[in-house]
N, C-alpha and C positions, 0 to 999 in steps of 0.2 A: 237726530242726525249724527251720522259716524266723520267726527271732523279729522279721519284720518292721521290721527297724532303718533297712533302707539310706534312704538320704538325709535320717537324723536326723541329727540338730548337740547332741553334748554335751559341755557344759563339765564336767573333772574336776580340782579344784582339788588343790592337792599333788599331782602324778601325775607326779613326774621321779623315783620312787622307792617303792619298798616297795607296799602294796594300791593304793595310786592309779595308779602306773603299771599293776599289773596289770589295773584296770579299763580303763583306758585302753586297751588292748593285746585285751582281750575285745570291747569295743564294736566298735572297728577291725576286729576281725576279724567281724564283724556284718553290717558295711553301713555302720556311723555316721559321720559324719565328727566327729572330734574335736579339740577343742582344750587343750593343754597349758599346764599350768601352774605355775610356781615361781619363786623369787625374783631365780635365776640365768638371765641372757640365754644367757650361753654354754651352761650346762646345757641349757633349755631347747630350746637349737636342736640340739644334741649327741640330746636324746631326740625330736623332731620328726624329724627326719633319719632317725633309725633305725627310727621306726614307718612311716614314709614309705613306706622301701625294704621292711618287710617288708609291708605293706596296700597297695599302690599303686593300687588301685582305691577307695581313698578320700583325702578331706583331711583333712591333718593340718597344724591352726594350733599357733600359738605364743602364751603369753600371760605374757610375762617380764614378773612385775607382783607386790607383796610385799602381801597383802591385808590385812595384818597396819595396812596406811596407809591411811587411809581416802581419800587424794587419787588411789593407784594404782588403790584400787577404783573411782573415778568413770574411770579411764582404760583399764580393761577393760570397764567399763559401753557407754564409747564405742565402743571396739572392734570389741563381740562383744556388741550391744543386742537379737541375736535366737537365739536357742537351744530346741533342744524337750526337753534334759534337761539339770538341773544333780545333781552330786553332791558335796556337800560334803564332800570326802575330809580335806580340810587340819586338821593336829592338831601340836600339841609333847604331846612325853609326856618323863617323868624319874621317876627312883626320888627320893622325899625323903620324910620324917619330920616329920609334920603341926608338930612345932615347931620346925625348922629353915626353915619355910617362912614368909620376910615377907610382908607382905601387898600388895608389888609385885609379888612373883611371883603370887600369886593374883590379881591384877588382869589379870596379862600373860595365864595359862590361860583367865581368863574372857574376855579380847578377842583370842584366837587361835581358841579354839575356840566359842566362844559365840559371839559377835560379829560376824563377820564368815561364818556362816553366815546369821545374821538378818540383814542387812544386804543378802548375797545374793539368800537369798529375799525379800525385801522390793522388788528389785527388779524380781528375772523372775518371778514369780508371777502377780502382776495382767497381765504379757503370755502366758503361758500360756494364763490362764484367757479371754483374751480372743480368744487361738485355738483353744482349745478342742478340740487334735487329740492324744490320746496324751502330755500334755505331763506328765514326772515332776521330781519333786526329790526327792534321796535323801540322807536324814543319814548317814554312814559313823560309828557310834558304838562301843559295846563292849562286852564281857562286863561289862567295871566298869558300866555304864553301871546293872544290877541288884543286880551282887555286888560293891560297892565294893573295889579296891584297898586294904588298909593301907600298902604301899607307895608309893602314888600317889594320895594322897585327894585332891588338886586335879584333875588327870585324870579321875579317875572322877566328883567332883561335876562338871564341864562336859559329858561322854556323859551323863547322869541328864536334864540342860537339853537334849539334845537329842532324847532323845525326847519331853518334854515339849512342843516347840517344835514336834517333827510331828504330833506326836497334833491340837496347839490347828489349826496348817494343813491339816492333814485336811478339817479340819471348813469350810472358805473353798472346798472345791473339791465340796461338794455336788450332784448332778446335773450334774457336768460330766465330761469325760471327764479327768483332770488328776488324777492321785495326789500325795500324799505322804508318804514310809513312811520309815523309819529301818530300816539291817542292823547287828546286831551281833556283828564277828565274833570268836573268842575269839583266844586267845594265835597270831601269823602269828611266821611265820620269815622276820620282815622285815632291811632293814640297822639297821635304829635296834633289835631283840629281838635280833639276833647281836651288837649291843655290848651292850647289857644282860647276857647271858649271858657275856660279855667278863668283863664286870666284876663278876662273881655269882662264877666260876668263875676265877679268874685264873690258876691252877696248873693247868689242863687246858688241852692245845693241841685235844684232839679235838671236832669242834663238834659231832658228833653225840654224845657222851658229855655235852655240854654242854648238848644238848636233855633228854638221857635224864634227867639228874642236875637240870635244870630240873623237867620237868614231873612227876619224882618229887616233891621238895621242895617247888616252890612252886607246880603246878597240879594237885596231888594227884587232883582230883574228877575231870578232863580222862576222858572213856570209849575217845579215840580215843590216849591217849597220845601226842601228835606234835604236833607245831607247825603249826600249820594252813600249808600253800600259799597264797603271794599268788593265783595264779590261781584257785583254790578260790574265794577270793571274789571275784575278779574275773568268774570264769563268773555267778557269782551274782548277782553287782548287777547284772551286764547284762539277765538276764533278769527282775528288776525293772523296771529298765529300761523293759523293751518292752512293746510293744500287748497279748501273751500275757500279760501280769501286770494287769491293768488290773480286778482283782478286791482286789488289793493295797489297802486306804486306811486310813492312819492307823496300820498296821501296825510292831511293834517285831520284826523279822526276826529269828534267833539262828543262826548259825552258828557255833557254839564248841565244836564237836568233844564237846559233853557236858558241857563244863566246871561250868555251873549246875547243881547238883544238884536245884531246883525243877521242876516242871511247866509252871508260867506264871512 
């Protein structure tokens, strides 16, 4: 299926690693031209380089910029002022114990992952809407985002805000052709879930016994048993993504292998 990509321009923010790069990596192989993003220049250009050589029949930018500053966001604003899909990939996640957490650290979840999606949208939106051709924004949020984490109640309360935020933008892109929808996808076998299980597991070297012994213990509900694939959801946002999805609006996506035992 031709999902119509080429000669789109999408910003995927966190994408030097774990589901962001994977999206990253599926668009590119699309048509899209993409541009990369994280905190690290050298990174940055290390993962630009490599998608380069393997998509060469697109561009692949660089956007070594920490969005977590509001002065770097006006300097990717500058940059990269026209785009026809943003996906808010960028997230901190950690294991903590709702009373072990100060309330700077709750400040910091709410302006990494809150914040600086709204801030995003806030800017490419009204230029979207003002071209008016296929143009998406997609919240990368979570299974927590319904089934809150008790290991991670900060996390999971900022994915909750972000479907909140696409639902309320939804509704800004009425009769236009312009989505925008939220995926949430469940437990991925990213690098930041292989230290988690690190550190869950520290007497097991085997990392597949480390998955097993996970998603036995602490994603019991899971129906597919396994740790989702980055590119699993990377196929998937893509095809949000694209002109083919464009029935998509306001939509909370769930790719969580079964995990939520609910129906809606």
């Amino acid at each position: 299926m031709d999902l119509q990509l080429t000669g789109k321009v999408a910003l995927v923010t966190g994408s030097t690693k774990g589901i962001g790069r994977a999206i990253a990596m599926s668009l590119a192989g699309e048509g899209a031209d993409v541009i990369i993003n994280g905190r690290s220049a050298e990174i940055v250009a290390k993962v630009q380089a490599e998608l380069q050589v393997n998509y060469p029949n697109v561009t692949i930018y660089a956007a070594p910029f920490d969005l977590s500053d509001e002065t770097q966001r006006e300097q990717l604003y500058e940059k990269f002022a026209d785009i026809d899909i943003l996906i808010n990939n960028l997230a901190v996640f950690e294991d903590a114990r709702f009373e072990d957490l100060s309330l700077d650290e709750w400040r910091r979840y709410f302006e990494i992952n809150t914040i600086v999606g709204i801030d995003l949208a806030k800017f490419y939106l009204p230029k979207l809407l003002e071209k008016n051709v296929d143009g998406r924004i997609i919240f990368i949020a979570s299974e927590a985002a319904i089934m809150p984490s008790p290991e991670m109640p900060h996390y999971s309360m900022t994915k909750t805000m972000n479907l909140s935020l696409a639902k309320s933008l939804s509704r800004e892109t009425a009769g236009t052709t312009v989505t925008v929808n939220t995926v949430m996808p469940g437990s991925t076998l990213t690098e930041g879930v292989e230290k988690l299980l690190a550190s869950l597991y520290p007497d097991i070297a085997d990392v597949a016994e480390r998955e097993r012994l996970f998603m036995e213990n602490n994603r019991a509900t899971s129906t597919i048993q396994r740790l989702i694939k980055p590119q699993e959801i990377g196929d998937f946002v893509t095809y949000v993504s694209s002109p083919r999805a464009g029935a998509f609006s306001g939509e909370a996506l769930r790719m969580d292998g079964g995990i939520v035992p609910t129906i809606i």
